[in-house]
Backbone as a ProteinNet text record, in pm:
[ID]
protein_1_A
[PRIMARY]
XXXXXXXXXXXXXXXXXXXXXXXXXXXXXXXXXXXXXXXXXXXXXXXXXXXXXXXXXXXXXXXXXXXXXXXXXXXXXXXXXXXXXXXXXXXXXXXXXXXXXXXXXXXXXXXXXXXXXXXXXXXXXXXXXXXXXXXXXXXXXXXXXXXXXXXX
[TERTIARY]
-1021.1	-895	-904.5	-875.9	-875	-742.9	-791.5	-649	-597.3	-467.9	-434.9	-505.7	-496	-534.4	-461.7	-519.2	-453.3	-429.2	-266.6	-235.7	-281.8	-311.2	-310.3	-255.9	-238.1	-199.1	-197.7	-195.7	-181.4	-137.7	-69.5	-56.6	-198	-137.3	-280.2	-337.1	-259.2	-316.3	-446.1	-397.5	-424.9	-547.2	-578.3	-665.4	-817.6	-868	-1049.1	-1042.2	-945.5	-944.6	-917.9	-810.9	-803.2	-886.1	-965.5	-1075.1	-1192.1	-1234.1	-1324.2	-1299.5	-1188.2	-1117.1	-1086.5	-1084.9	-1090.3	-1240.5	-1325.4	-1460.5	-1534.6	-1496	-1561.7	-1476.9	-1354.4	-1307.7	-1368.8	-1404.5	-1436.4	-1589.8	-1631.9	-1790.7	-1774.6	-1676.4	-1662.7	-1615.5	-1583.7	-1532.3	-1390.9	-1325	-1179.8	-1160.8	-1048.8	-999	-878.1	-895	-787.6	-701.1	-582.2	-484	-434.6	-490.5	-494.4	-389.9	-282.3	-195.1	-178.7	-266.4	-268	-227.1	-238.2	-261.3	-396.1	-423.4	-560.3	-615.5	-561.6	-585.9	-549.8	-580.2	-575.5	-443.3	-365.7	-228.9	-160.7	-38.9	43.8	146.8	206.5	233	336.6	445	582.8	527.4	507.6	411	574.1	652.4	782.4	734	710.3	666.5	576.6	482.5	373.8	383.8	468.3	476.2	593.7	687.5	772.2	691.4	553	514.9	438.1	357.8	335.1	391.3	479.8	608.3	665.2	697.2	727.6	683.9	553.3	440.7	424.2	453.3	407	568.3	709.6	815.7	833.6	781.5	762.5	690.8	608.7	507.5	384.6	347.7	254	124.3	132.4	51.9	95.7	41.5	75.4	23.4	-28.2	-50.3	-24.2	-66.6	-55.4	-84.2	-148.4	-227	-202.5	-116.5	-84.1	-150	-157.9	-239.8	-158.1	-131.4	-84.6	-178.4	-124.9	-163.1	-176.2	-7.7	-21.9	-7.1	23.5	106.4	234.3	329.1	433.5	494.8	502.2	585.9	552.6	450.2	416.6	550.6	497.6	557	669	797.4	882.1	947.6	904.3	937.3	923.8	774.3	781.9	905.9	935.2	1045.7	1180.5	1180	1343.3	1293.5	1251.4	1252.5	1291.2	1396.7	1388.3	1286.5	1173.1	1099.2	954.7	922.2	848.9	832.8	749.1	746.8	595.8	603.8	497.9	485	340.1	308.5	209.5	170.3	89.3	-16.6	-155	-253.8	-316.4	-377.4	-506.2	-616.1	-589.1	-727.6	-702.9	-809.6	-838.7	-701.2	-681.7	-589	-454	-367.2	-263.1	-250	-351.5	-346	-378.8	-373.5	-425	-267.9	-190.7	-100.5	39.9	25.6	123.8	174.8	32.2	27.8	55.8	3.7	79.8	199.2	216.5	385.8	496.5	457.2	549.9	558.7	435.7	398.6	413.5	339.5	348.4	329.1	316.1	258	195.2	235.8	163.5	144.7	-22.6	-118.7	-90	-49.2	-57	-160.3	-197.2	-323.2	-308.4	-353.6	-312.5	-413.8	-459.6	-620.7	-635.9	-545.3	-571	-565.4	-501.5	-531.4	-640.4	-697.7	-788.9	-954.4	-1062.5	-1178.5	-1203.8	-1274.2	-1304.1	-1338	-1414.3	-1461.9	-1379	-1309.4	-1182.4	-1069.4	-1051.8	-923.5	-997.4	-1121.9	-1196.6	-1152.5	-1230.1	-1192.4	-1068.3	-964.6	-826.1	-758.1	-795.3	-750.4	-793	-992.6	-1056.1	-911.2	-904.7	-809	-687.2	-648.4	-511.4	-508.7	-593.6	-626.8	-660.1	-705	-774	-698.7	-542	-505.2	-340	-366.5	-233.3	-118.2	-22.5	138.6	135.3	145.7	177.5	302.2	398.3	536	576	646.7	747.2	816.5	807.9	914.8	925.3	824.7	851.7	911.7	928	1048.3	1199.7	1259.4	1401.6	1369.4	1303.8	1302.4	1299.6	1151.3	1186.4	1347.3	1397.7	1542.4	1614.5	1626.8	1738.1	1671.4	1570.9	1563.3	1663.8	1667.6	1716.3	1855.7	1925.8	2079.7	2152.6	2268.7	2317.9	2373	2352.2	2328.4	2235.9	2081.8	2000.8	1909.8	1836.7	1736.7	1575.2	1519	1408.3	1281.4	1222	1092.2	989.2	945.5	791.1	743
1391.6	1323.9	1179	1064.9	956.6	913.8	820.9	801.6	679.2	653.8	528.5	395.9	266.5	174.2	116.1	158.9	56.2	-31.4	-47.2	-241.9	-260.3	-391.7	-479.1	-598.4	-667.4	-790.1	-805.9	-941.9	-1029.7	-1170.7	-1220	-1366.4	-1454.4	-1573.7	-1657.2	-1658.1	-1562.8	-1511.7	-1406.4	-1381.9	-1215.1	-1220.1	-1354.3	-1310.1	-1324.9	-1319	-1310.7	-1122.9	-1096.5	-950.7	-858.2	-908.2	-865	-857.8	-964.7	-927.6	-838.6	-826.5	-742.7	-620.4	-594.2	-494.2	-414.4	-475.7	-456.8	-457.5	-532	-549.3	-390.5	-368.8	-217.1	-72.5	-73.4	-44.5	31.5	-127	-92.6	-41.7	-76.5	-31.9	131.3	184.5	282.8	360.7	304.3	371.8	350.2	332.2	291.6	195.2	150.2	144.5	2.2	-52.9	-169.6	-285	-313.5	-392.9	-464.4	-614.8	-713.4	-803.2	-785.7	-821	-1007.1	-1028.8	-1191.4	-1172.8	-1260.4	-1409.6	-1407.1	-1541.6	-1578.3	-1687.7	-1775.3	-1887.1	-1906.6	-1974.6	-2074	-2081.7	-2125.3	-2190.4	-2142.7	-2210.9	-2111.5	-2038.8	-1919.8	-1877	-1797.2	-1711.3	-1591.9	-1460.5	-1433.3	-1262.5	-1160.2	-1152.1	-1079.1	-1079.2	-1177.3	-1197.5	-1093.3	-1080	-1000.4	-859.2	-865.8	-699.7	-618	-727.8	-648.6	-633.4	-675.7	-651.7	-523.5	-443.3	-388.4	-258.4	-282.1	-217.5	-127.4	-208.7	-211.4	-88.9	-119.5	8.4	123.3	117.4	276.8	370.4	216	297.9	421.5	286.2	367.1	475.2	491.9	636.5	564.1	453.9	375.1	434.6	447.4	417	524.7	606.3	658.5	620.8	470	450	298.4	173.7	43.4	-32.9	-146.1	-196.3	-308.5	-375.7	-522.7	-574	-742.1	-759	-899.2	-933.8	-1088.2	-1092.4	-1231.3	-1263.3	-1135.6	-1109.1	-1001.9	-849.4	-824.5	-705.2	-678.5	-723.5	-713.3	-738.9	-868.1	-910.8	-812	-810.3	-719.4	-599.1	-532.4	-441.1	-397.6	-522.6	-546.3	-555.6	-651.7	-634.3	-523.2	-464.8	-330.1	-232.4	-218.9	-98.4	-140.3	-260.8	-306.6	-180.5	-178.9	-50.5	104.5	172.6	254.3	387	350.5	481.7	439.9	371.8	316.4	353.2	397.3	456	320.5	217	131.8	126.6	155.6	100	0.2	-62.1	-119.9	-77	-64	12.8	-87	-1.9	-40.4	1.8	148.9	208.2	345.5	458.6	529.6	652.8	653	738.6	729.2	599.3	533.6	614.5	545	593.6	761.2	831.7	1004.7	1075.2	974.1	1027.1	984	840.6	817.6	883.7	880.8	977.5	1132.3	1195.3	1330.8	1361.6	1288	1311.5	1227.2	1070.8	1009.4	1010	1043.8	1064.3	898.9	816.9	694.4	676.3	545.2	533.9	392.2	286.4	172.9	117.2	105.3	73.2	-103.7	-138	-271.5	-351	-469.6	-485.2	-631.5	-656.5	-800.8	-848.5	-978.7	-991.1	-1090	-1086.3	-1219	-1064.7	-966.9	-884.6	-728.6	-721	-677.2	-674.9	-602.9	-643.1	-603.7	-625.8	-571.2	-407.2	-359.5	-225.3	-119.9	-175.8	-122	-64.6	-192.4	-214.9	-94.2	-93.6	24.3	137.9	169.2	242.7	349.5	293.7	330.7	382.2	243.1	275.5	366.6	431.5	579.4	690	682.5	837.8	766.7	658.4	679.8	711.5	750.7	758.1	906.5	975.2	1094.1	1165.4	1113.5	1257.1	1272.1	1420.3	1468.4	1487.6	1493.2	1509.9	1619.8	1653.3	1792.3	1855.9	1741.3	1850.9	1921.2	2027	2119.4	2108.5	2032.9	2022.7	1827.3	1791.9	1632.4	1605.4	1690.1	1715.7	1663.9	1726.8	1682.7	1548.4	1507.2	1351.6	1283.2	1265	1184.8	1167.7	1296.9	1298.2	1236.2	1165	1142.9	978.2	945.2	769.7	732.7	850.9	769.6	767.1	712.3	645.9	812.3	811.4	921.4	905.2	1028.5	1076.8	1028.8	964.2	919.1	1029.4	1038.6	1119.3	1078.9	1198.6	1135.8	1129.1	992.9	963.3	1074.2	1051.2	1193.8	1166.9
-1504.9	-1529.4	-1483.4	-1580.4	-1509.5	-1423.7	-1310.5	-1258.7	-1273.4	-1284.2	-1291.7	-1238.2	-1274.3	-1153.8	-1065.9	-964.1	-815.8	-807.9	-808.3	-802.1	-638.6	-623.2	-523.6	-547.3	-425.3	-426.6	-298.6	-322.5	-128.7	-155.5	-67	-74.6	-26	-36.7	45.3	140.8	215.7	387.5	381.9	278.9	236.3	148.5	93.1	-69.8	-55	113.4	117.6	126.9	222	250.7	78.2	38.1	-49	-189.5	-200.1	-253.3	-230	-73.9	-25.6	-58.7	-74.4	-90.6	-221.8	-283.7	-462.7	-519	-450.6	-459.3	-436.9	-293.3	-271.5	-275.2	-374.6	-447.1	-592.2	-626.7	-766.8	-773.8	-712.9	-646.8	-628.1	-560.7	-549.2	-692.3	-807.6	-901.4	-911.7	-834.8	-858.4	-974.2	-1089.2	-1135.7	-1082.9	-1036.2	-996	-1052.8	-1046	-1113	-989.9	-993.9	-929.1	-990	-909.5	-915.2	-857.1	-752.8	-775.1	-626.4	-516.7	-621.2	-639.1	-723.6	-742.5	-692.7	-598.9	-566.4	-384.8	-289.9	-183.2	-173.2	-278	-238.3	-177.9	-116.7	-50.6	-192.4	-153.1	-223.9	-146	-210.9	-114.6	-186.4	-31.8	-51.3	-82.8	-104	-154.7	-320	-390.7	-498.3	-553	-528.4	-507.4	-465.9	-307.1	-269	-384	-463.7	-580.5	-651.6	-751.3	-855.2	-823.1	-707.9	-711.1	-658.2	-583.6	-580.1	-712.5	-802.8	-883.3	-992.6	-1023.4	-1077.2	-984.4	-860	-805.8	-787.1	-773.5	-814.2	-917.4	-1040.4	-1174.5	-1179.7	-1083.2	-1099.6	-1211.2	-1227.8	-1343.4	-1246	-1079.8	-970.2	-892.5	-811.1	-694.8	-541.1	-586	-460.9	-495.1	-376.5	-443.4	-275	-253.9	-156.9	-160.8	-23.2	4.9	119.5	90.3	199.1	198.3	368.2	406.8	518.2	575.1	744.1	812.7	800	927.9	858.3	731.9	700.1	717.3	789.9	782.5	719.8	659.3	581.4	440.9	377.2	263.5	342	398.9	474	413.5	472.9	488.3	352.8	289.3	173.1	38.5	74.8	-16.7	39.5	158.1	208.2	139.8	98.5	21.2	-97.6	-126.1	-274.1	-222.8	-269.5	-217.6	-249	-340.3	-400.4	-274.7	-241.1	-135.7	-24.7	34.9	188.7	267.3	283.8	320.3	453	472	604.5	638.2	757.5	779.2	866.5	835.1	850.1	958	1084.8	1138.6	1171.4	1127.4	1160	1048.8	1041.2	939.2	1047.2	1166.3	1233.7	1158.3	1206.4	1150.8	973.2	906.8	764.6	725.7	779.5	790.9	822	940.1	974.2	887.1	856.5	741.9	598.6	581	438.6	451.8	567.6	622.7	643.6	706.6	766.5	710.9	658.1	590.9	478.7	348.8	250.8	225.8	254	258.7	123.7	49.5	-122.3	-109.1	-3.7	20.3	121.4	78.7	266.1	261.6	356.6	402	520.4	464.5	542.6	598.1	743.7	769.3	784.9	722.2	690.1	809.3	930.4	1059	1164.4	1130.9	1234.7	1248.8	1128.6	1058.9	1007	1041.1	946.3	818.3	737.1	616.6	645.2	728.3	727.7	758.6	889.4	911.7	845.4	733.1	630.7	557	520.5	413.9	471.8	596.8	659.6	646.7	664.5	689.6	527.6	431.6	287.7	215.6	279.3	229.9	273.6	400.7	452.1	385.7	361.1	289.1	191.3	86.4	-38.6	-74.5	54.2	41.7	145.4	205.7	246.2	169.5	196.1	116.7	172.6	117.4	228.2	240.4	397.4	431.2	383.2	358.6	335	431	391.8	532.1	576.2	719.9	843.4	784.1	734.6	695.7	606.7	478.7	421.2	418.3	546.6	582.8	670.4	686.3	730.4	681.1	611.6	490.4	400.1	366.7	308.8	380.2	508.8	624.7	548.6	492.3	457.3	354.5	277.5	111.9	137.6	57.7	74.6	43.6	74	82.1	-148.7	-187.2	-296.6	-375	-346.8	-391.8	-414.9	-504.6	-531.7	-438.7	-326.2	-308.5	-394.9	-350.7	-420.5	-449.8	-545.3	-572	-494.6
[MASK]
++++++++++++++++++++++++++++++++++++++++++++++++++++++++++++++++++++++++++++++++++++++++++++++++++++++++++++++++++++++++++++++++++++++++++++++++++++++++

């Protein structure tokens, strides 16, 4: 079965990591939708964390990978969506337990607080673990707005 491709994106903080990142990615066989930026400049990482936002709302993606300075701001701004569960990753632990228990859908990466191997690291187990479900279930439900449908 093929799988969709992985948006990414990062602002200008973000776009050496974020290439490394799409680089050994695609090396790996992945499939990626590089969402930008493409350049040095400065640029508003909100911009960016909506477009890919955007596609894993839709279900286009079930997963989707931001990268700034620090991650937060990506962060921050993917959680304005409510189909979105984003975190910001620092190690392969962090990302094992997000995707378990929060059923996370986007890894965030801060390319000033971060290495390349690391960031790999962490985005393999986010990629490769599954939501436990269960007792995480009714928590997750306690995020979404009251009569909102939760996210897949």
């Amino acid at each position: 079965m093929e799988h969709p491709p992985l948006p990414i994106a990062s602002d200008h903080a973000g776009l050496a990591l974020k290439l490394a990142i799409r680089a050994a990615l695609e090396a790996e066989g992945h499939a990626i939708q590089d969402l930008g930026t493409h350049g040095p400049e400065s640029v508003d990482y909100p911009d960016y964390a909506h477009s890919v936002c955007e596609l894993v709302a839709s279900g286009k993606s079930p997963f989707g990978i931001l990268v700034c300075g620090s991650g937060i701001g990506m962060a921050i701004a993917a959680n304005r969506h409510p189909a979105i569960r984003a975190a910001v990753l620092h190690d392969s632990t962090e990302a094992r337990l997000t995707r378990a228990h929060n059923n996370a859908n986007v890894a965030c990466f801060g390319a000033r607080t971060i290495g390349v191997e690391t960031a790999l690291d962490a985005l393999r187990a986010f990629l490769a673990t599954p939501y436990e479900g269960g007792r995480h279930d009714r928590r997750l439900a306690k995020l979404n707005p009251p009569g909102a449908q939760p996210p897949a």
